[in-house]
C-alpha positions as CSV (number, residue, x, y, z in Angstrom):
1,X,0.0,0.0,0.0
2,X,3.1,2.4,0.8
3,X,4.8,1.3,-2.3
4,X,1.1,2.5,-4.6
5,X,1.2,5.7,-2.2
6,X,4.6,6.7,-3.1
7,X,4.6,5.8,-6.6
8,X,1.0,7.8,-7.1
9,X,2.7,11.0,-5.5
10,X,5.6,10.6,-7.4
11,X,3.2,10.2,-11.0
12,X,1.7,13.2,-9.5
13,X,4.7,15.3,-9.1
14,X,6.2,14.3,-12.4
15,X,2.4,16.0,-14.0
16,X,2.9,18.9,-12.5
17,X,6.2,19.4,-13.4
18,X,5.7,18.7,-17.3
19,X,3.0,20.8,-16.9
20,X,5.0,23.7,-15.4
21,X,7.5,23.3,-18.3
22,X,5.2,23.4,-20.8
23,X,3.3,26.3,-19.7
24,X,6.8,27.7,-19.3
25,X,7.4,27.2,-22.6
26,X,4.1,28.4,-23.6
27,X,5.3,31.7,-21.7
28,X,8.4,31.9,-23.3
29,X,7.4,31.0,-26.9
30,X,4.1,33.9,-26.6
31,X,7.0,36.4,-25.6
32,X,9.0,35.7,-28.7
33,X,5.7,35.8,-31.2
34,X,5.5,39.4,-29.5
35,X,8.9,40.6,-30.2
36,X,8.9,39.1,-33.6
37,X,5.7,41.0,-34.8
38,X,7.1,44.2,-33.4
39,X,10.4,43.5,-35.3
40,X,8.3,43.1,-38.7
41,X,6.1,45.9,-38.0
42,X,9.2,48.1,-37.5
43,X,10.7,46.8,-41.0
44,X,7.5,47.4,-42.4
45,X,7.5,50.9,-41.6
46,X,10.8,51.2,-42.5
47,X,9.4,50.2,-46.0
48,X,7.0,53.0,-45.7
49,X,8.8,55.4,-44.9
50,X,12.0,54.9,-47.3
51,X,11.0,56.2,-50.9
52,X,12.0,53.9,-53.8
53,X,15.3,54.4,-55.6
54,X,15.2,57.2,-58.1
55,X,15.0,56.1,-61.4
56,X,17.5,57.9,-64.1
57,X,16.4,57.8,-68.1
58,X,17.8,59.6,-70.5
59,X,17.9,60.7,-74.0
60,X,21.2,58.8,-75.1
61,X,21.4,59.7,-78.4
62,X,21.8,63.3,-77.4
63,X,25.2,65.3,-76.4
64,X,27.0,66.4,-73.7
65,X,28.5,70.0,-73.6
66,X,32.1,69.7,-72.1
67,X,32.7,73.5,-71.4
68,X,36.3,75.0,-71.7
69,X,37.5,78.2,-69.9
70,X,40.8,79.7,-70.0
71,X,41.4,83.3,-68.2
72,X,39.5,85.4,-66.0
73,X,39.3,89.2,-65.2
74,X,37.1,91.9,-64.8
75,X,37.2,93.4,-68.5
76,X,37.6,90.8,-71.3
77,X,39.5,93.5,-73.8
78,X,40.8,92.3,-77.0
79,X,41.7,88.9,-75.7
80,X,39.1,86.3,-77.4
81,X,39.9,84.2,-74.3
82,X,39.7,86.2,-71.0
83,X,36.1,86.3,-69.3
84,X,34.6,88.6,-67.4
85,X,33.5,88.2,-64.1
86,X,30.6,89.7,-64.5
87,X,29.8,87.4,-67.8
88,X,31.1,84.2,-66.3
89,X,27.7,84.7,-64.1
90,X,25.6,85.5,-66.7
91,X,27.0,82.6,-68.2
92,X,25.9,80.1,-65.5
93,X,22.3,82.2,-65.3
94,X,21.6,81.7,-69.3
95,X,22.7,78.1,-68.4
96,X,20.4,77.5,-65.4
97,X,17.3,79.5,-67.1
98,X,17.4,76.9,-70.1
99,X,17.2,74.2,-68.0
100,X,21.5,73.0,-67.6
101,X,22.9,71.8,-64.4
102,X,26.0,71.0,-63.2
103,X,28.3,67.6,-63.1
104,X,31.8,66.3,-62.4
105,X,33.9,65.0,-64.9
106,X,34.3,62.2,-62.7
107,X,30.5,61.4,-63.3
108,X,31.0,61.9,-67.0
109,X,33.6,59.1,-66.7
110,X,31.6,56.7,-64.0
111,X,28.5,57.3,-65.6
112,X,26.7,58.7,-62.6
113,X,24.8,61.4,-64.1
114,X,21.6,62.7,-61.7
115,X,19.9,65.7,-62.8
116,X,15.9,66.8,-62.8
117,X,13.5,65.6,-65.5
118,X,14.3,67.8,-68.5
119,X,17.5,69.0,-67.4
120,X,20.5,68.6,-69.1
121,X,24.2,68.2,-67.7
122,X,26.8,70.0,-68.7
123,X,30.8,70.0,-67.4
124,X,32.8,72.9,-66.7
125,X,36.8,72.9,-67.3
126,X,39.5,74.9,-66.8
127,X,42.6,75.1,-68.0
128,X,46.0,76.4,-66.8
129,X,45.0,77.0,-63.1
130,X,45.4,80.9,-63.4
131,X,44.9,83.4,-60.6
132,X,41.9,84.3,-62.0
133,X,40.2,81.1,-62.3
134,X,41.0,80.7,-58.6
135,X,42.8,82.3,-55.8
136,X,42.4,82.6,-51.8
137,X,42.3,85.7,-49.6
138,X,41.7,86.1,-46.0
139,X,38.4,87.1,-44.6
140,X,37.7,89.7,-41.8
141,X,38.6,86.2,-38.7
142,X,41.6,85.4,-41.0
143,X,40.4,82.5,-42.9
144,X,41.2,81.3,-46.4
145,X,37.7,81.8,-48.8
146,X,37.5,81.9,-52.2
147,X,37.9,85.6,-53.6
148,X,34.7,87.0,-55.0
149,X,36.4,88.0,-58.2
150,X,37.5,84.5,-59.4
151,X,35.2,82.2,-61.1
152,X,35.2,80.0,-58.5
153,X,34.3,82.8,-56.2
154,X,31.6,83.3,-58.7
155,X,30.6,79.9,-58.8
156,X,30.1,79.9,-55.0
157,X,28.0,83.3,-55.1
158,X,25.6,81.8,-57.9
159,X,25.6,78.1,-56.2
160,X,24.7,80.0,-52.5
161,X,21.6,81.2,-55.0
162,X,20.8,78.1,-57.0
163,X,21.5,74.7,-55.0
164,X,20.4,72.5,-57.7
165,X,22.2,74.2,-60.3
166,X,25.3,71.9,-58.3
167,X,28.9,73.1,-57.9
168,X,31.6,71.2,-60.1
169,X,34.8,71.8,-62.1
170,X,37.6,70.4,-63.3
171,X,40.5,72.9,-62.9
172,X,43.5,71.4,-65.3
173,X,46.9,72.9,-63.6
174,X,50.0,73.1,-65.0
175,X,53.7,71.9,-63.1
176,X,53.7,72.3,-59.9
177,X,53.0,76.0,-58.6
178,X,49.0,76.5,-58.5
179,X,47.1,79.7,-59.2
180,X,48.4,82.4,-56.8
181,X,47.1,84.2,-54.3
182,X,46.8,83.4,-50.2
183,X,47.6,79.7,-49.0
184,X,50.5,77.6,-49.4
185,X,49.7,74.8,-52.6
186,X,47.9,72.4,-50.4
187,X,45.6,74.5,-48.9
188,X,44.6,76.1,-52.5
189,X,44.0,72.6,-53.9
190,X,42.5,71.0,-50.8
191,X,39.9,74.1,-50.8
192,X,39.1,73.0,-54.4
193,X,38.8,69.6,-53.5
194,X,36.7,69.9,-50.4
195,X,34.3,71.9,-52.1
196,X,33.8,69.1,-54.6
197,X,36.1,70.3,-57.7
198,X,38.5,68.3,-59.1
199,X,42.2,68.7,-59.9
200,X,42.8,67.6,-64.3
201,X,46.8,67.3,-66.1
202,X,47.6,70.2,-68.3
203,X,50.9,68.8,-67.9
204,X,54.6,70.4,-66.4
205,X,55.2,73.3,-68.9
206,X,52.3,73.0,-71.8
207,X,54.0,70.7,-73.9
208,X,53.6,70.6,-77.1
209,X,53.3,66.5,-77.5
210,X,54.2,66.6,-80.8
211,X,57.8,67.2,-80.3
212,X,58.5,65.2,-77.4
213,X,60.1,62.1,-76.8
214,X,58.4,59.2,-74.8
215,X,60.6,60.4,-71.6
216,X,59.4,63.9,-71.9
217,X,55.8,62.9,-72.2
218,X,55.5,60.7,-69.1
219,X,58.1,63.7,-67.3
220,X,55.3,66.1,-68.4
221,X,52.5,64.0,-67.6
222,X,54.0,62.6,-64.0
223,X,55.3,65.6,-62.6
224,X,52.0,66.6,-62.0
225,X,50.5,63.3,-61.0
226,X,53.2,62.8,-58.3
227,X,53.1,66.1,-57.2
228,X,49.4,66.9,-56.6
229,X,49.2,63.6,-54.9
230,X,52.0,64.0,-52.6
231,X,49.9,67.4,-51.6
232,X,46.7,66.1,-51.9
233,X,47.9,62.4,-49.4
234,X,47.5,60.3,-52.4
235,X,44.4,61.9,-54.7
236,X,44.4,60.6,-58.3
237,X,44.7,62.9,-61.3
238,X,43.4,60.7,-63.9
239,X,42.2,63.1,-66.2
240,X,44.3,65.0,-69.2
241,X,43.6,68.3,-71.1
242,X,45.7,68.4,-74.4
243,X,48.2,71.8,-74.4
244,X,46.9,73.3,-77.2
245,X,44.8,70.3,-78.3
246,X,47.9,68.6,-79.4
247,X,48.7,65.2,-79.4
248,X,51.5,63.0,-80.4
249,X,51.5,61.1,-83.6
250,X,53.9,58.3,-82.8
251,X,53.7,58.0,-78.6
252,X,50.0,58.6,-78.0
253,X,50.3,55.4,-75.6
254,X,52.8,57.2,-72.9
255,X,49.9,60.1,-73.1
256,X,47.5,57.5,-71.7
257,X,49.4,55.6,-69.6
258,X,53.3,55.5,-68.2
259,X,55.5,56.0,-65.3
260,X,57.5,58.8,-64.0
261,X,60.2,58.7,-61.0
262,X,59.1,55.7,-60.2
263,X,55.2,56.0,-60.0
264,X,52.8,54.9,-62.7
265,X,49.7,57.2,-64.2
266,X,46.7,56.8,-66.3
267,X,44.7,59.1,-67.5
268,X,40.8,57.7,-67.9
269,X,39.9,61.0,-69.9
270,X,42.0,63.1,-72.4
271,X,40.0,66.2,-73.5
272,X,41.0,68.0,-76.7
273,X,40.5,71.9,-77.5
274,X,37.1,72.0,-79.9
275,X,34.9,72.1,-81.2
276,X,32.1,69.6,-80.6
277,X,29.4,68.7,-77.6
278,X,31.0,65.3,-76.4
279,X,28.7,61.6,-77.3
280,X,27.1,60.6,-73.9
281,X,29.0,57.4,-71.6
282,X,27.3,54.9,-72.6
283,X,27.5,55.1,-76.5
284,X,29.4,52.6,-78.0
285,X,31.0,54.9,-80.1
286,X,32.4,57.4,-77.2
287,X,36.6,57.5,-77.1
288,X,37.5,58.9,-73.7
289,X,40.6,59.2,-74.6
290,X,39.9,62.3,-77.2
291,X,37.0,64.1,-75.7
292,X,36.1,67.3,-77.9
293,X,34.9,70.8,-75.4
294,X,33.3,73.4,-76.6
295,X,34.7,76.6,-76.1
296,X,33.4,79.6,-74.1
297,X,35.0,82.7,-75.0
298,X,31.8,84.9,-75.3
299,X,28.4,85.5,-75.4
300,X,28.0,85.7,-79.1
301,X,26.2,82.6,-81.3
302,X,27.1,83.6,-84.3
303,X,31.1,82.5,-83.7
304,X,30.5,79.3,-84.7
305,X,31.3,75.8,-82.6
306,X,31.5,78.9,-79.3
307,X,29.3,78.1,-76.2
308,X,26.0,80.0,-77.3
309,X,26.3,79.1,-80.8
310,X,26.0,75.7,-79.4
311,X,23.5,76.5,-76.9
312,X,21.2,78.0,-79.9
313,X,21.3,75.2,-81.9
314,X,20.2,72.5,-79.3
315,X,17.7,75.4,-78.1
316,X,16.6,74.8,-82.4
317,X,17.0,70.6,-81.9
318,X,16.4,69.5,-78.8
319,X,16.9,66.4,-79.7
320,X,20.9,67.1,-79.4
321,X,20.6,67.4,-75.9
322,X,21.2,64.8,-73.9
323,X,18.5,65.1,-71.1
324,X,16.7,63.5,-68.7
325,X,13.4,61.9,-69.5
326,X,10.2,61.3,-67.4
327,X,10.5,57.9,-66.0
């Protein structure tokens, strides 16, 4: 009788302790259902609440305007390629009214292009890296700004007034002294660079290509390379401008690629002088390495292959333009 007693107490026990566990587990298992529906509410909210990637079509049959500046100064004289100050800005207002804006070279290259629906992008160059393209003064605290009458100084007043119209360049410099003015060399191309402008080749002393050996090329073409990225800690110049627009008949290889003291380059883009919008990225028939510009050296259409006689015949075909269409 002892024996039944124990052994029913014992079947009891052992009931109420898988009973506890289960319940436990019941518990424990509820509590987890929770936390799981409130982790896929959250991500559905978060689904909600992020918009879809933006969607980028274009018309690729159209052109891109690869802009080339040389000098800048407050009267433009006699000198078919000085600008004005004053007409550098109406420049970049005629631009913005007929619907342009602003991208890197670097975009050019990578195909990134973003603008708004019916805009198209154009590219702004500069060679030489002159005083008045660029140059730093000291402002009333003693800090290094961009002086209003440079075209970057420009540049900053008109992007201050139109965001979207985007702030890029590509400032092609020449050996390795850069545009004057306040600042050692480091802090006038770090300024450029941190303000999202890039740094181009116009090579050591505008060589003329055509007369120089292979060792003279990549000296030309590295000195600059080396010495911007020793400035720079290790930034890229990748990009060439053409002095004069001249290349070399027999060594056009060691103009793309080469080595100098030791260091190698490449240059993804080479941009000539003229006279031509450029074909967009992603035609099959585009040659980075002999990218045409258009040049601006006035406000005139009627001097032919210049920035608004360009401008007024895609304003006549739109269908030159390489824009951005509804999605």
């Amino acid at each position: 009788m002892k024996k039944i007693l124990i052994l029913t107490i014992i079947g009891i026990c052992a009931i109420l302790v898988f009973v506890g566990c289960e319940n436990g587990k019941k518990e424990v298992d509820t509590q987890l259902d929770v936390q799981q529906n409130i982790e896929r509410e959250k991500e559905e909210e978060k689904k909600e609440e992020t918009p879809p990637p933006e969607v980028y079509h274009y018309n690729e049959s159209g052109k891109i305007m690869i802009v080339m500046y040389h000098k800048f100064a407050k009267e433009e004289g006699s000198d078919e390629w000085t600008r004005s100050f004053d007409n550098f800005y109406k420049d970049l207002q005629y631009l913005y009214d007929k619907g342009y804006r602003s991208i890197s070279l670097q975009d050019y290259i990578n195909n990134d292009i973003k603008v708004p629906v019916g805009c198209t992008p154009i590219i702004f160059t500069f060679d030489d890296g002159t005083k008045g393209q660029f140059n730093l003064i000291r402002d009333d605290e003693g800090n290094l700004v961009a002086n209003p009458e440079s075209a970057v100084g420009v540049m900053e007043k008109f992007y201050a007034e139109h965001p979207d119209f985007g702030l890029n360049g590509t400032f092609f410099v020449i050996g390795t002294s850069y545009f004057g003015g306040e600042g050692t060399n480091q802090e006038r191309l770090q300024y450029l660079v941190d303000k999202g402008f890039e740094i181009g080749n116009h090579t050591k002393s505008h060589v003329n290509f055509r007369n120089a050996s292979p060792e003279e090329i990549q000296e030309e073409i590295g000195t600059v390379v080396n010495n911007v990225a020793e400035l720079l800690d290790g930034y890229e110049v990748n990009t060439l401008a053409l002095p004069n627009g001249i290349s070399s008949k027999e060594y056009k290889e060691y103009i793309h690629k080469g080595e100098y003291d030791g260091k190698s380059y490449e240059n993804k883009v080479i941009l000539l002088v003229g006279a031509n919008p450029a074909l967009a990225p992603s035609n099959e028939d585009v040659n980075f390495l002999s990218l045409p510009r258009v040049r601006a050296r006035g406000g005139n259409k009627e001097v032919e292959y210049d920035l608004y006689w360009w401008l007024d015949q895609m304003e006549k075909n739109p269908k030159l333009k390489y824009y951005r269409l509804e999605s």
